[in-house]
TORNU-643852 format. One record per residue (C-alpha): y, x, z; residue in three letters; residue number from 1. Coordinates in steps of 0.1 Angstrom, whole numbers, plus 5000, padded with zeros to 4 digits. Last residue first. Layout:
<sites>
<site><y>Y</y><x>X</x><z>Z</z><rest>ALA</rest><nr>NUM</nr></site>
...
</sites>
This chain:
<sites>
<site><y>3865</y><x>6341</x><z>8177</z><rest>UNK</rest><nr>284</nr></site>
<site><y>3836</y><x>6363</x><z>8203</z><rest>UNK</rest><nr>283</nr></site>
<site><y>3808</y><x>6344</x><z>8212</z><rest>UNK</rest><nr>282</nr></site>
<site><y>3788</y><x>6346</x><z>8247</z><rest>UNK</rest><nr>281</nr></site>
<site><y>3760</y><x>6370</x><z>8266</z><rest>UNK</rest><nr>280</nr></site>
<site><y>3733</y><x>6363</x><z>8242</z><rest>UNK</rest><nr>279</nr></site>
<site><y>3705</y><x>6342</x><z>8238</z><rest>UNK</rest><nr>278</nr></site>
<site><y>3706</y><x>6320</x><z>8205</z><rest>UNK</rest><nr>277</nr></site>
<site><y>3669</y><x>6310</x><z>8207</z><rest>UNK</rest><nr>276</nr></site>
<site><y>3658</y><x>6341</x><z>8195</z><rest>UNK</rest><nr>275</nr></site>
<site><y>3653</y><x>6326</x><z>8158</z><rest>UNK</rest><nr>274</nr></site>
<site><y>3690</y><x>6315</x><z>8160</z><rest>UNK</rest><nr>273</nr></site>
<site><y>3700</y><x>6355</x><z>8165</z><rest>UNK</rest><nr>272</nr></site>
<site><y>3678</y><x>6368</x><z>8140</z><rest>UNK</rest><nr>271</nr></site>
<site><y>3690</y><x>6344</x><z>8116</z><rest>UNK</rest><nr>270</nr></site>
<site><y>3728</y><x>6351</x><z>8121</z><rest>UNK</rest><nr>269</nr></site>
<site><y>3721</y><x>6389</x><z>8121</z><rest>UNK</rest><nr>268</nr></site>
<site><y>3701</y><x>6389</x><z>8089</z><rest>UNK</rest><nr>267</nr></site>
<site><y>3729</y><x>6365</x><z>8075</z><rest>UNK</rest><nr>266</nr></site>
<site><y>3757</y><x>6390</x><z>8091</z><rest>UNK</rest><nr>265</nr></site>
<site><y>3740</y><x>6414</x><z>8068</z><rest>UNK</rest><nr>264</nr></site>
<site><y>3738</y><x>6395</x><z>8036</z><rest>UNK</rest><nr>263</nr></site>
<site><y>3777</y><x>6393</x><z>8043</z><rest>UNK</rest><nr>262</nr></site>
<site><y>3783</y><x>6435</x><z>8043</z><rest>UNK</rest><nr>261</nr></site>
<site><y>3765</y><x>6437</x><z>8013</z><rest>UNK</rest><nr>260</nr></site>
<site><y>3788</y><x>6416</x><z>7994</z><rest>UNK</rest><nr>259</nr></site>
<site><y>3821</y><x>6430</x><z>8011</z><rest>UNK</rest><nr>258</nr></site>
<site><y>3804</y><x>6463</x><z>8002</z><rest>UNK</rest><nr>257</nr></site>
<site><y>3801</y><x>6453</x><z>7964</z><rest>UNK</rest><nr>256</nr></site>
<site><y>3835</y><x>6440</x><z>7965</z><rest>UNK</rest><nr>255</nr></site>
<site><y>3848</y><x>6467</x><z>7980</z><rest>UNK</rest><nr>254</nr></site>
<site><y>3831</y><x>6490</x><z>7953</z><rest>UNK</rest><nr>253</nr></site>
<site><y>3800</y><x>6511</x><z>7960</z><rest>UNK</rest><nr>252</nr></site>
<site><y>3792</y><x>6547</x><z>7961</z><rest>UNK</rest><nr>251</nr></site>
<site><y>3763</y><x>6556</x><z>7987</z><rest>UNK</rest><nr>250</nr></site>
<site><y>3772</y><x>6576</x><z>8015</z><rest>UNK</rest><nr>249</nr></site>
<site><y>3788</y><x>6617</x><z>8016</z><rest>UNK</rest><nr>248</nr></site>
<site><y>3818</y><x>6626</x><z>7994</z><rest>UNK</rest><nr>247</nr></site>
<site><y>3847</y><x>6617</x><z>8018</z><rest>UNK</rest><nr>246</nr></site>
<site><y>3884</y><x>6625</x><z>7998</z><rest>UNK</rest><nr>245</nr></site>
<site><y>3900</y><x>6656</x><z>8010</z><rest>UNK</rest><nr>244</nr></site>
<site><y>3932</y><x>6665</x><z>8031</z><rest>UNK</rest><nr>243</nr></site>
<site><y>3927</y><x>6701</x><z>8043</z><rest>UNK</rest><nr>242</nr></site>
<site><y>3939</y><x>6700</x><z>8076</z><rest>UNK</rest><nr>241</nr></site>
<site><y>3968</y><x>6732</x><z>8084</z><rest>UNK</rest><nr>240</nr></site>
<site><y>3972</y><x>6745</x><z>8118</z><rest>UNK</rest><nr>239</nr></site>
<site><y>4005</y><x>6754</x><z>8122</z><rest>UNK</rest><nr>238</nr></site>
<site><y>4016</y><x>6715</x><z>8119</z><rest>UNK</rest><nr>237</nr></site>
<site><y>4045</y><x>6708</x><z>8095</z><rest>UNK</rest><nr>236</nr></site>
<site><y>4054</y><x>6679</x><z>8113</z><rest>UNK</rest><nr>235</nr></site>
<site><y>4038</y><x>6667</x><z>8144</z><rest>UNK</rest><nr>234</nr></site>
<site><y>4046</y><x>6626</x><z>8151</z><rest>UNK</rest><nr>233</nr></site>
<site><y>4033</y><x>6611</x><z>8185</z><rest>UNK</rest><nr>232</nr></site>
<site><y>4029</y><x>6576</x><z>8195</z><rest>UNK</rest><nr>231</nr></site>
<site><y>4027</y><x>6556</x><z>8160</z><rest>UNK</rest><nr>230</nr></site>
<site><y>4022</y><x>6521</x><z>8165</z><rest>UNK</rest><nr>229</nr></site>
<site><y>3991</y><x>6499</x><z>8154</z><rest>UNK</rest><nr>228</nr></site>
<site><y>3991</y><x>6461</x><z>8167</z><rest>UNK</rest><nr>227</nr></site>
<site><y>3962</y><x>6438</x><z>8155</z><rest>UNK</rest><nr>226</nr></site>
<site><y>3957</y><x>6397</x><z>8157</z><rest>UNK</rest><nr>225</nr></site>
<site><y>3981</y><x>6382</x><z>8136</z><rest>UNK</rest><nr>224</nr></site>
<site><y>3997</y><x>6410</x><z>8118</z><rest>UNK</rest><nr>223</nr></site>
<site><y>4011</y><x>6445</x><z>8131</z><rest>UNK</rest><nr>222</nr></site>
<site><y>4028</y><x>6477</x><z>8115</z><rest>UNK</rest><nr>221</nr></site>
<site><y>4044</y><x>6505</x><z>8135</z><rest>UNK</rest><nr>220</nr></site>
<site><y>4052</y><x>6540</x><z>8117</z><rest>UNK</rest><nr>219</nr></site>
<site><y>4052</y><x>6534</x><z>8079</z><rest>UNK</rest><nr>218</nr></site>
<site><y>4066</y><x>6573</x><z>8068</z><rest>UNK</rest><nr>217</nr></site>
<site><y>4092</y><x>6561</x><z>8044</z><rest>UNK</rest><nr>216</nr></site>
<site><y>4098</y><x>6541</x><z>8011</z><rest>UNK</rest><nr>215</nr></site>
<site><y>4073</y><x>6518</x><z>8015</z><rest>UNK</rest><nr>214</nr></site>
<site><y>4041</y><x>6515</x><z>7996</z><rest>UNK</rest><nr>213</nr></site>
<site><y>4018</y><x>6521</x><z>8020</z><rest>UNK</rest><nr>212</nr></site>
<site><y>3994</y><x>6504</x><z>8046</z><rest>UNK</rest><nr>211</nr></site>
<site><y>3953</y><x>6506</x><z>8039</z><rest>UNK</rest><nr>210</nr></site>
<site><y>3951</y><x>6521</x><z>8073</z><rest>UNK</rest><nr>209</nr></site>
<site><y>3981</y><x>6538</x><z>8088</z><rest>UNK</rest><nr>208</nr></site>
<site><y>4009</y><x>6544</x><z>8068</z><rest>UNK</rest><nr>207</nr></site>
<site><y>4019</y><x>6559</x><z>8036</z><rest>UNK</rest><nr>206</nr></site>
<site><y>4049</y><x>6561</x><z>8010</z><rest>UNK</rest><nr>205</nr></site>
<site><y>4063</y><x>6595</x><z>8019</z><rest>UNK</rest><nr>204</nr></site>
<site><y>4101</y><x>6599</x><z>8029</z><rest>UNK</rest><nr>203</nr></site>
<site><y>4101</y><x>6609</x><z>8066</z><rest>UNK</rest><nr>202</nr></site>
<site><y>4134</y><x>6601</x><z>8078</z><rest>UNK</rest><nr>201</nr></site>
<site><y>4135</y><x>6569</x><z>8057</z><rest>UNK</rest><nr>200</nr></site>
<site><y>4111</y><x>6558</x><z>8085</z><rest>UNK</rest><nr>199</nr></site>
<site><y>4091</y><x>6525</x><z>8086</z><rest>UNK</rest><nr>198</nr></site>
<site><y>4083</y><x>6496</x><z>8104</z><rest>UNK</rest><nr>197</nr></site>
<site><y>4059</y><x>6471</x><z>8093</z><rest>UNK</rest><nr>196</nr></site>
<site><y>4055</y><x>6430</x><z>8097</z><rest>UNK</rest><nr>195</nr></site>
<site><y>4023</y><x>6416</x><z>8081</z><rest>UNK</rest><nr>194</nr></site>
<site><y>4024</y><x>6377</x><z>8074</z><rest>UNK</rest><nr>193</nr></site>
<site><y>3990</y><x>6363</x><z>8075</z><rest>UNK</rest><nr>192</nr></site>
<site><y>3967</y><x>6342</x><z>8045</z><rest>UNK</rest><nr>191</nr></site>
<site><y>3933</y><x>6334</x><z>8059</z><rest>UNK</rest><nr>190</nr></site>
<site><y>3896</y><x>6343</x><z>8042</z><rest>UNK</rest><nr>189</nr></site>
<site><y>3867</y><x>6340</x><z>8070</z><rest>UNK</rest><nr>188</nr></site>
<site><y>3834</y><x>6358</x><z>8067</z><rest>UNK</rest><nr>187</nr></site>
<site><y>3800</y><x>6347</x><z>8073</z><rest>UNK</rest><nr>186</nr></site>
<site><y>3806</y><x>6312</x><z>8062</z><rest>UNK</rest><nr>185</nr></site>
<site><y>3785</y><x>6287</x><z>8082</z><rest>UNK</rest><nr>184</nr></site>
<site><y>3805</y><x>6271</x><z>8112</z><rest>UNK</rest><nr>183</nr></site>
<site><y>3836</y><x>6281</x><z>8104</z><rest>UNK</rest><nr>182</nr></site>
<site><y>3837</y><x>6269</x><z>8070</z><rest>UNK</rest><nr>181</nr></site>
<site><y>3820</y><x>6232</x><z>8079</z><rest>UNK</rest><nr>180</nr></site>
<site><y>3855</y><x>6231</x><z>8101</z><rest>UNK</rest><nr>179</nr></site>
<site><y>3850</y><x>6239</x><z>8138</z><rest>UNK</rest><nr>178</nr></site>
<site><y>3852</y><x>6213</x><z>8170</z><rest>UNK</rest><nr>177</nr></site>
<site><y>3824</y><x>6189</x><z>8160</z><rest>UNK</rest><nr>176</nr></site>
<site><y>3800</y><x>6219</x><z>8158</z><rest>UNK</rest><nr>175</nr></site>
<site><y>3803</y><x>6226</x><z>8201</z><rest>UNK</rest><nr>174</nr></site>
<site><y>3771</y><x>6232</x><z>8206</z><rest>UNK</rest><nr>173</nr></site>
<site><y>3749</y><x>6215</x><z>8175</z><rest>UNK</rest><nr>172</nr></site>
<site><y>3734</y><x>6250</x><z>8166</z><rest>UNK</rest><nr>171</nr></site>
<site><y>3740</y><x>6277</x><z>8193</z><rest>UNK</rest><nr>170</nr></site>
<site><y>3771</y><x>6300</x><z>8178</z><rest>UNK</rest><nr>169</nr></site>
<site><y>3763</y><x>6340</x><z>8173</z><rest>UNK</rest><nr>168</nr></site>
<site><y>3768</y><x>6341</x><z>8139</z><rest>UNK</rest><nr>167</nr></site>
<site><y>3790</y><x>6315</x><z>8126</z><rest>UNK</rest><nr>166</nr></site>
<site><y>3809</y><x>6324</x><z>8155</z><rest>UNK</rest><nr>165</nr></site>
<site><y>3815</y><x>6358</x><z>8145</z><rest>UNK</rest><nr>164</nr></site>
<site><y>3833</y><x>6353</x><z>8114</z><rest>UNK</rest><nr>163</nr></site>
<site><y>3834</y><x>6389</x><z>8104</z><rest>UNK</rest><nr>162</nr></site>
<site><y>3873</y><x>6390</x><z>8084</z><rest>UNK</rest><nr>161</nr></site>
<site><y>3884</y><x>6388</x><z>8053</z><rest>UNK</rest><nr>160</nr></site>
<site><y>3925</y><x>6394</x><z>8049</z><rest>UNK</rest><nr>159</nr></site>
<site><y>3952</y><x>6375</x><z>8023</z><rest>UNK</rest><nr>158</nr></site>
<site><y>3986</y><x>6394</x><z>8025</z><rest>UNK</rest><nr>157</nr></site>
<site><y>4022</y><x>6380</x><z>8030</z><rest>UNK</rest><nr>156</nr></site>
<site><y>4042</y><x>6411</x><z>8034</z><rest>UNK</rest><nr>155</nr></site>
<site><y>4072</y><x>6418</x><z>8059</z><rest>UNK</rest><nr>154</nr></site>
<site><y>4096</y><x>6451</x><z>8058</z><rest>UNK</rest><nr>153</nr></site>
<site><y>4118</y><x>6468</x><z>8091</z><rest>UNK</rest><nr>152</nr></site>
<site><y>4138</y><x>6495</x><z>8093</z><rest>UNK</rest><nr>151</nr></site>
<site><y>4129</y><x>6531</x><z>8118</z><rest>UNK</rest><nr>150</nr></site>
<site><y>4152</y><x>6549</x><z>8127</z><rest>UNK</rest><nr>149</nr></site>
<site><y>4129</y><x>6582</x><z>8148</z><rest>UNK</rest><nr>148</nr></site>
<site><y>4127</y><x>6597</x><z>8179</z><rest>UNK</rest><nr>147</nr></site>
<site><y>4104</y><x>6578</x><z>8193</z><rest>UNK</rest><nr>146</nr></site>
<site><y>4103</y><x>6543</x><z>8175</z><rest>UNK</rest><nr>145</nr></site>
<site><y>4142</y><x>6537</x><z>8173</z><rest>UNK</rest><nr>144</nr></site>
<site><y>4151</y><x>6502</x><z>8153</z><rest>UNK</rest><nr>143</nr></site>
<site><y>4162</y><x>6486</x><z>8128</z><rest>UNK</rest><nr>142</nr></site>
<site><y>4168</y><x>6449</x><z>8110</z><rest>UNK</rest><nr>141</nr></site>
<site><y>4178</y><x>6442</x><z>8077</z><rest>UNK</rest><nr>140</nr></site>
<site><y>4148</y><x>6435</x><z>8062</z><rest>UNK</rest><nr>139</nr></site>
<site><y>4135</y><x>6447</x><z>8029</z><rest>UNK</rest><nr>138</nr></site>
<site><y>4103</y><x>6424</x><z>8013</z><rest>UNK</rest><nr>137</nr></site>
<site><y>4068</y><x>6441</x><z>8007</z><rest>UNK</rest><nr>136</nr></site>
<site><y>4048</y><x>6429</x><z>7977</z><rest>UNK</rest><nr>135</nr></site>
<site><y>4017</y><x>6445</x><z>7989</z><rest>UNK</rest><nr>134</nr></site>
<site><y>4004</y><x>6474</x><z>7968</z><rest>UNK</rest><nr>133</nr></site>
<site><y>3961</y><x>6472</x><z>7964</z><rest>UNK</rest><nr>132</nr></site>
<site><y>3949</y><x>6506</x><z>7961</z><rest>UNK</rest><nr>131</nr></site>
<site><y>3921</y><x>6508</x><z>7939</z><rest>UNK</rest><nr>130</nr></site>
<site><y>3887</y><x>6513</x><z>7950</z><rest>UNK</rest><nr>129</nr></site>
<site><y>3859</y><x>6537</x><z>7961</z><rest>UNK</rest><nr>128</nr></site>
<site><y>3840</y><x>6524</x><z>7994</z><rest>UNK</rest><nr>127</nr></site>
<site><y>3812</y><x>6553</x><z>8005</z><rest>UNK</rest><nr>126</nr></site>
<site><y>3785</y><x>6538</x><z>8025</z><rest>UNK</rest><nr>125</nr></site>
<site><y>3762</y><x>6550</x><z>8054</z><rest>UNK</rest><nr>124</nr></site>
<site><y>3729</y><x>6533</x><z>8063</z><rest>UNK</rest><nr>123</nr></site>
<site><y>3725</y><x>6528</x><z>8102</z><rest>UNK</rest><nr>122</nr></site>
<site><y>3736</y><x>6490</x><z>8104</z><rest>UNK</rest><nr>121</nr></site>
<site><y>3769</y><x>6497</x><z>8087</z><rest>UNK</rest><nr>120</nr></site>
<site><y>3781</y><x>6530</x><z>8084</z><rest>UNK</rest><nr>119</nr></site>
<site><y>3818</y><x>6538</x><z>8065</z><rest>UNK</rest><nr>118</nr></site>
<site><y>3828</y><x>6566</x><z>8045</z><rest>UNK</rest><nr>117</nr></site>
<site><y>3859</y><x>6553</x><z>8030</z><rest>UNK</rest><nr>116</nr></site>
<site><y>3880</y><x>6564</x><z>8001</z><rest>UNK</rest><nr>115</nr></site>
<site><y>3911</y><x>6548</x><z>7983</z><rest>UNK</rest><nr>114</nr></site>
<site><y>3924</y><x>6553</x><z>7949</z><rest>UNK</rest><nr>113</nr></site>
<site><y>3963</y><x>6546</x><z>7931</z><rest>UNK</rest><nr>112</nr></site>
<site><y>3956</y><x>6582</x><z>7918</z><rest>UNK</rest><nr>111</nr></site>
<site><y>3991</y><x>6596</x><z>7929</z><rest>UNK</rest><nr>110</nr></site>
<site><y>3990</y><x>6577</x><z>7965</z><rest>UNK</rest><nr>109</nr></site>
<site><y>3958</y><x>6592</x><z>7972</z><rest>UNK</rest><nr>108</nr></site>
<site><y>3944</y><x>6575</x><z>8005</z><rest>UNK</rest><nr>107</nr></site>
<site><y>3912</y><x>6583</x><z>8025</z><rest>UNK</rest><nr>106</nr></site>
<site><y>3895</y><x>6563</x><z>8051</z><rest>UNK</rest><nr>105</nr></site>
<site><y>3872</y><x>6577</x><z>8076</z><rest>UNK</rest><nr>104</nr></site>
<site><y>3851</y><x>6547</x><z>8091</z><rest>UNK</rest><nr>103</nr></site>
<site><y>3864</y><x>6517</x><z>8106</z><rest>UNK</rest><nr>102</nr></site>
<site><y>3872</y><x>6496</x><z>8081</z><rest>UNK</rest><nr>101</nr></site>
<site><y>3849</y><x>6486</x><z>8057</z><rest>UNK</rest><nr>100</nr></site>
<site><y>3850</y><x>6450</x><z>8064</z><rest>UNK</rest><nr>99</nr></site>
<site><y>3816</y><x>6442</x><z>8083</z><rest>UNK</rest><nr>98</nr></site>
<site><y>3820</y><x>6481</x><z>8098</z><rest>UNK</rest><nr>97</nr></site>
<site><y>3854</y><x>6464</x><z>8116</z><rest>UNK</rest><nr>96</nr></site>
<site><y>3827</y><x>6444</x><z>8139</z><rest>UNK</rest><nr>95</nr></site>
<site><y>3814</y><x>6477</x><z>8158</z><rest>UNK</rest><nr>94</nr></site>
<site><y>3799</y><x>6463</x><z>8189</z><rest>UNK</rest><nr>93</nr></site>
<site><y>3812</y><x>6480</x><z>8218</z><rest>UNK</rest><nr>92</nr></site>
<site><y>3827</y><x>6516</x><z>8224</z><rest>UNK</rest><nr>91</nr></site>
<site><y>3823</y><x>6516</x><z>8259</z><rest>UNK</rest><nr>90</nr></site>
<site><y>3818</y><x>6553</x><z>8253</z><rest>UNK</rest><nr>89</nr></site>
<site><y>3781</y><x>6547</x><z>8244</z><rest>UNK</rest><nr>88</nr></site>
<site><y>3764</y><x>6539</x><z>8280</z><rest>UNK</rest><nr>87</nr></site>
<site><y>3794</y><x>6538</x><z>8306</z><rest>UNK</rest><nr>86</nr></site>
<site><y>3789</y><x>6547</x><z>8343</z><rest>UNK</rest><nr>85</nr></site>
<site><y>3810</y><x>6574</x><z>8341</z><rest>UNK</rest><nr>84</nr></site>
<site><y>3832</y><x>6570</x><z>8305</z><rest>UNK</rest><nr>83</nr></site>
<site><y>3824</y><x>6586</x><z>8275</z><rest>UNK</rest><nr>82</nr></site>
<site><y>3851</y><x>6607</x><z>8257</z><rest>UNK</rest><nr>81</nr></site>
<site><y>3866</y><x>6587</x><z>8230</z><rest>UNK</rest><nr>80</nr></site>
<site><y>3866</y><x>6599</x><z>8192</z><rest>UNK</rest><nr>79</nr></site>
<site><y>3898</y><x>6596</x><z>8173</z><rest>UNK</rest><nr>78</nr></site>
<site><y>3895</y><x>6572</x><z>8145</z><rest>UNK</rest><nr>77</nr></site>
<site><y>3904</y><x>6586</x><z>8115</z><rest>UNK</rest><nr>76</nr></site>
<site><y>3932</y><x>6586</x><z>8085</z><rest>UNK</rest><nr>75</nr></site>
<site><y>3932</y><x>6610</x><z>8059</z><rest>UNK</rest><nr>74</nr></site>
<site><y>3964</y><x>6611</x><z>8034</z><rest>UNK</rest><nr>73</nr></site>
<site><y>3973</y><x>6624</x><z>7999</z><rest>UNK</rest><nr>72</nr></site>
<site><y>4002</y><x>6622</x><z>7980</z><rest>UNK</rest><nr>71</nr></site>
<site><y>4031</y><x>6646</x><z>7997</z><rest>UNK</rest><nr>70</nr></site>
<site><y>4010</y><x>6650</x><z>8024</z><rest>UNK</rest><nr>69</nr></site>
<site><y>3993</y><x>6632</x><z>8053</z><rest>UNK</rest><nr>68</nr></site>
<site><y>3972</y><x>6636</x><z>8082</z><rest>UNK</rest><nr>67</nr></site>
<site><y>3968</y><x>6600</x><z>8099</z><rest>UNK</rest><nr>66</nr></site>
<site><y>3953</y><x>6600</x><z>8134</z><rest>UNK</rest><nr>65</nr></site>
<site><y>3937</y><x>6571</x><z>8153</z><rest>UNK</rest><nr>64</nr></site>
<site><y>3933</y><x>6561</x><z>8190</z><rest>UNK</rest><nr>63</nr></site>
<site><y>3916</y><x>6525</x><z>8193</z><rest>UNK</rest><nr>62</nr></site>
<site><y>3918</y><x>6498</x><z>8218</z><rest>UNK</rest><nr>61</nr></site>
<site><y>3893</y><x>6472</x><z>8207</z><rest>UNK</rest><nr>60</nr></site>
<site><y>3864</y><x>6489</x><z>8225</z><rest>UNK</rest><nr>59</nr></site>
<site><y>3882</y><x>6488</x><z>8254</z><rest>UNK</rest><nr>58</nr></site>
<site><y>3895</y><x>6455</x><z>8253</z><rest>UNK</rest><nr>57</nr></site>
<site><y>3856</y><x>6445</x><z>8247</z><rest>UNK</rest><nr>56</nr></site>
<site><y>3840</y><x>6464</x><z>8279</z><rest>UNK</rest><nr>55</nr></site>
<site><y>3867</y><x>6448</x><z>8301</z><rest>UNK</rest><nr>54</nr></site>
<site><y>3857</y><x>6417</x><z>8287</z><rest>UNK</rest><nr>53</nr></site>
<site><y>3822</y><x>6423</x><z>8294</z><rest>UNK</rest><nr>52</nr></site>
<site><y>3828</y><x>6439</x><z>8330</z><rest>UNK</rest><nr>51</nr></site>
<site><y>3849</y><x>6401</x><z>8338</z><rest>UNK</rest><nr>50</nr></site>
<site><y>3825</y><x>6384</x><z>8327</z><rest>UNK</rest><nr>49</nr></site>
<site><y>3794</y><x>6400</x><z>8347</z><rest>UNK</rest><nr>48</nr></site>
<site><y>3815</y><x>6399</x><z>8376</z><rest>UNK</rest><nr>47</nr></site>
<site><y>3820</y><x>6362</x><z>8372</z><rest>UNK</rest><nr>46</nr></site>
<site><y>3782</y><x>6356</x><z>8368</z><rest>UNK</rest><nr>45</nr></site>
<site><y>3772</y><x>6339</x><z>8336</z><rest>UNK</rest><nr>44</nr></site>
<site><y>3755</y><x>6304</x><z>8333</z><rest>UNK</rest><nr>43</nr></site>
<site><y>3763</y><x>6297</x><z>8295</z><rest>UNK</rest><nr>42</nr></site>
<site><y>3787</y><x>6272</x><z>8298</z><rest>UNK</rest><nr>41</nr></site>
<site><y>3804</y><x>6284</x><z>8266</z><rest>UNK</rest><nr>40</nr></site>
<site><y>3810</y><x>6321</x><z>8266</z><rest>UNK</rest><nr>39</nr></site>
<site><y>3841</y><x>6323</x><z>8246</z><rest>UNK</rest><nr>38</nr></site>
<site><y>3859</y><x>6352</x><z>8236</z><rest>UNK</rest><nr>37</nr></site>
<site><y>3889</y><x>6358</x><z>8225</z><rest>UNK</rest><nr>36</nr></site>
<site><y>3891</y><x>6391</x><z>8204</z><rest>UNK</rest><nr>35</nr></site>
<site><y>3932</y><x>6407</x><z>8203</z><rest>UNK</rest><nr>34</nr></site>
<site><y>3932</y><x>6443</x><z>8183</z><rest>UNK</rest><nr>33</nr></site>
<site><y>3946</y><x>6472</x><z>8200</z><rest>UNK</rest><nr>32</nr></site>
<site><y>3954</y><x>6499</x><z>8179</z><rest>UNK</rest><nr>31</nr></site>
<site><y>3973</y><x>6533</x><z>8190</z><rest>UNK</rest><nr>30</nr></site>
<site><y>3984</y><x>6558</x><z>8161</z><rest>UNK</rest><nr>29</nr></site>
<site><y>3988</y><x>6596</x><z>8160</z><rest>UNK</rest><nr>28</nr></site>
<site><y>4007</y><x>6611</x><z>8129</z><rest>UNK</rest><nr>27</nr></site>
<site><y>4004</y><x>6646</x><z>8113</z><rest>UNK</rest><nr>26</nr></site>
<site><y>4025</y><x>6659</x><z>8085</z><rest>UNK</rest><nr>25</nr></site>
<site><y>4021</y><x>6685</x><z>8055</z><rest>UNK</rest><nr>24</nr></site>
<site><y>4038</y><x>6696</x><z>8026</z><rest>UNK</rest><nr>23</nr></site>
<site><y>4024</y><x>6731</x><z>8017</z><rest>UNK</rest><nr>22</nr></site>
<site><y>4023</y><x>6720</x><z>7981</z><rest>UNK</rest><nr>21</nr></site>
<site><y>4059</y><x>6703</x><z>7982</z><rest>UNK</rest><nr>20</nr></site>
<site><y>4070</y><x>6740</x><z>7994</z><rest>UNK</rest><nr>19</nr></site>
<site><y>4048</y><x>6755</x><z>7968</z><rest>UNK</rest><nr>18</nr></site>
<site><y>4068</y><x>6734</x><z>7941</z><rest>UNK</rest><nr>17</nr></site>
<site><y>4102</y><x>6739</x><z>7959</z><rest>UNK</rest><nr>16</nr></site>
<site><y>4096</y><x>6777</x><z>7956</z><rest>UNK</rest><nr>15</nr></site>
<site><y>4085</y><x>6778</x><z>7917</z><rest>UNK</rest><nr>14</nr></site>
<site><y>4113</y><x>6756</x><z>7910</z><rest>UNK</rest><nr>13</nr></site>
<site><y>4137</y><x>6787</x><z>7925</z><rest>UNK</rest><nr>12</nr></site>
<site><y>4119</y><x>6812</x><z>7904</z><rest>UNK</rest><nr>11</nr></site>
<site><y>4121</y><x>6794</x><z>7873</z><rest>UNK</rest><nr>10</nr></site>
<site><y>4160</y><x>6789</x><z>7877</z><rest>UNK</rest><nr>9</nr></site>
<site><y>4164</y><x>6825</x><z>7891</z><rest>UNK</rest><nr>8</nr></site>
<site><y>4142</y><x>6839</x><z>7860</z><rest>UNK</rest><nr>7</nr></site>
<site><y>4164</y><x>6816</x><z>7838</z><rest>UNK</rest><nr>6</nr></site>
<site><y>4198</y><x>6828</x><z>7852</z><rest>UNK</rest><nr>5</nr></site>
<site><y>4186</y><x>6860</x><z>7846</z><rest>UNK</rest><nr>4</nr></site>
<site><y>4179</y><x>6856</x><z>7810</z><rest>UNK</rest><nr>3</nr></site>
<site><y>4210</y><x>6838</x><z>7800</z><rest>UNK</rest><nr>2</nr></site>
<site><y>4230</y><x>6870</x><z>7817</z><rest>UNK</rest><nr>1</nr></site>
</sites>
């Protein structure tokens, strides 16, 4: 009797464990990131404006889609289909390379380790790092996203971003209005609040991005300038992904990316003074 009751005992872990193993969940996000844009009194046409803005909101409207597991998630950008009468997708100028952020990006909750193949200027990197946890506070509030409850959690968090107008700016236009910061520094360091929304009804600490640490599936999540949402949640798909780290770029740090990343927007800065600064406008 002992021994049977272990064989069902064994057997039964055994089918939880496979179960766990087969695990798997797939999440679509949208992004739309806010870029002002300033063209100065640069003597632009008002049709040629209005196509360059159009041209930026599209390129900062982004389709993404997070496959996940019990420990493990890849999250990628979807590729867009070229538009008629559009060179490149209308993808626009890729400003989330200066970060690290817009290539494949790999998360392994167990390891405390993130992964991202990332190109910057034709040369493709590999970021290996630790997984920072943000210090996520519990709020009361709730609400439906599709068809799930989803609760609400705020984080302070510090970000880098490009500073594009220390690189495209005209020297002496306009100086007296920035801070000796804005004008130079390459990148600019500014404490935000980050609000998230996440699901208790899918109970796996990850999220879109760099996002985690919550105790649910995170399915919205915003801070001062970009929006992600979840629009469409397939669990258990029948076709499986197999969720592995990128392999391919050279191996640096963030830090040693962040590093590289700002020697570049010097090159760019430089190459853009010593053409007289001629360009279509700045983007903030």
């Amino acid at each position: 009797m002992k021994y049977t009751w272990f064989i069902v005992v064994f057997v039964t872990c055994m089918i939880v464990e496979v179960q766990a193993q087969d695990f798997q969940g797939k999440a679509v996000y949208q992004s739309k990131t806010q870029v002002n844009f300033d063209f100065g009194n640069r003597n632009i046409p008002e049709d040629r404006k209005k196509e360059m803005m159009e041209r930026m909101k599209r390129a900062n409207e982004k389709t993404f889609v997070l496959n996940f597991n019990k420990t493990a998630s890849i999250y990628e950008e979807e590729e867009k289909l070229e538009q008629p009468g559009e060179r490149g997708g209308g993808r626009g100028p890729r400003f989330g390379a200066m970060t690290g952020t817009d290539g494949d990006l790999y998360k392994n909750i167990k390891d405390q380790r993130y992964l991202v193949k990332n190109e910057l200027l034709g040369k493709i990197f590999l970021i290996d790092d630790e997984l920072q946890a943000l210090d996520w506070k519990m709020e009361s509030e709730s609400k439906k996203i599709g068809n799930y409850m989803a609760f609400k959690a705020t984080a302070v968090k510090m970000v880098k971003r490009p500073n594009m107008w220390a690189v495209f700016r005209r020297p002496g236009r306009g100086d007296e209005e920035k801070s000796e910061a804005e004008k130079e520094d390459e990148f600019i360091v500014k404490e935000v609040e980050i609000v998230a929304w996440y699901t208790p009804e899918i109970p796996i600490n990850q999220g879109p991005g760099l996002y985690w640490g919550l105790p649910g599936l995170i399915l919205a999540v915003n801070d001062d300038v970009t929006t992600i949402i979840c629009s469409e949640i397939t669990m258990n798909p029948s076709d499986k992904i197999e969720i592995k780290a990128p392999n391919k770029g050279k191996k640096v740090t963030q830090e040693e990316y962040d590093t590289i990343a700002q020697e570049k927007m010097k090159e760019m800065r430089e190459n853009f003074r010593n053409r007289g600064g001629r360009g279509g406008g700045r983007p903030n």
